[in-house]
Structure formats: structure tokens, C-alpha cells
C-alpha positions in Angstrom: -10.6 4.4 -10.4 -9.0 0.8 -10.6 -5.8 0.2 -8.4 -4.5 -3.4 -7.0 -3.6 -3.6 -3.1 -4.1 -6.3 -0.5 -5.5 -6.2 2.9 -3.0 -7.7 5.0 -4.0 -9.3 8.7 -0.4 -9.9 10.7 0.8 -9.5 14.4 -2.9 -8.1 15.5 -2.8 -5.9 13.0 -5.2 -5.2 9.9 -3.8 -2.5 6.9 -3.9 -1.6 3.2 -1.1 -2.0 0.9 -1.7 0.0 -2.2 0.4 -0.4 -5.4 1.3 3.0 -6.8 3.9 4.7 -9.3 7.0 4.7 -8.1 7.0 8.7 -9.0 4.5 8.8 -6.3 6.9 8.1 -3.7 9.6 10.5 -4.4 7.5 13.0 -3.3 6.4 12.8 0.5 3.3 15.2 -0.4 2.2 13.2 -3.5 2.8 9.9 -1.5 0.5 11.7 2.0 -2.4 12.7 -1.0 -2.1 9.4 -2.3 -2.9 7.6 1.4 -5.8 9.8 2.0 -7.1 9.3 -1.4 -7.3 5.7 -1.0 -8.1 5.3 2.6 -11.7 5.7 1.9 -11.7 2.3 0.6 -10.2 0.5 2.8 -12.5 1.6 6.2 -10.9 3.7 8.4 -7.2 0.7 7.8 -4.0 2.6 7.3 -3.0 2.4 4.2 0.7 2.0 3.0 2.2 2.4 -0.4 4.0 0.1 -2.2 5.9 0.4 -5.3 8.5 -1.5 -7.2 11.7 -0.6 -8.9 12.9 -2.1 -12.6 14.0 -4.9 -10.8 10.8 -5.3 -8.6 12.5 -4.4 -5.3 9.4 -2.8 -3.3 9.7 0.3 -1.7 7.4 1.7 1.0 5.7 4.6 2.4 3.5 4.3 5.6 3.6 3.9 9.4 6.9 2.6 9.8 5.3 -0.3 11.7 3.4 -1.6 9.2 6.5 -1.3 7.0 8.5 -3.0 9.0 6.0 -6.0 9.3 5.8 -5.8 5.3 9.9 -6.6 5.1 9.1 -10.3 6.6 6.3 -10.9 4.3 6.3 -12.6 1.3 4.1 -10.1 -0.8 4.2 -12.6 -3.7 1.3 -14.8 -1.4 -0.4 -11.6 -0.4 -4.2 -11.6 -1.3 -4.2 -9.2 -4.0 -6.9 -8.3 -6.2 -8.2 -5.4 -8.0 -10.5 -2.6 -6.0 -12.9 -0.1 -7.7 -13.2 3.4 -6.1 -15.0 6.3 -7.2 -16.0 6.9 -10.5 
């Protein structure tokens, strides 16, 4: 499995952001299955969701937190890149 997120390192703080569907947050049980699908690659970081509407507004799903840390970053800088997991 392929899937782009960014580890991001703020306020002390090291975690996961993981771009998914944005039918995958509409559901809190899809969006929980999701995290802990993921977390394996990322050591033991939370993980938060991300996706994006039409209009690339991002939406969240996480500790709240994290989330709120993610509102005063500019994701466009974030250090994305493109994980392998699994298969």
C-alpha cells in the first residue's frame, strides 16, 4: 500500500499526518480503522487524518491537540512524501 503523509515535529511534539478519502472521515469507525491501520508505520506517533474538500479546505480527524497545532501550520511546506506499507 502507497499513501502520502508527513511527519510533523512542532511545540515538542512528533505525529503523522495521513492523507485519506474524505469518505473516510464521515465515518468515525472508518476514520479509528484507518489510524490504526497506518500507525504501524509511523512507530508508535499518533497519527491524524487529513483530507481535503473540492476546494482543498483540509479537514481533520485525531487528538484534538495535534489538530489544533495543524490549523497554524502551513501544510503546503510540510515534508511530504510518499510511504510504502505492507504489501
Amino acid at each position: 500500500m502507497q499513501f502520502n503523509a508527513a511527519v510533523i515535529r512542532d511545540h515538542g511534539v512528533s505525529f503523522a499526518v495521513v492523507i485519506v478519502k474524505p469518505s473516510v472521515l464521515r465515518s468515525p469507525q472508518d476514520a479509528v480503522k484507518a489510524q490504526v491501520a497506518f500507525a504501524p508505520a509511523f512507530r508508535g506517533m499518533p497519527v491524524v487524518l487529513m483530507a481535503q474538500d473540492d476546494s482543498g479546505i483540509p479537514s481533520f480527524h485525531g487528538r484534538q491537540d495535534l489538530v489544533g497545532l495543524l490549523r497554524d501550520i502551513n501544510l503546503d511546506y510540510a515534508p511530504w512524501k510518499v510511504y510504502s506499507y505492507g504489501r
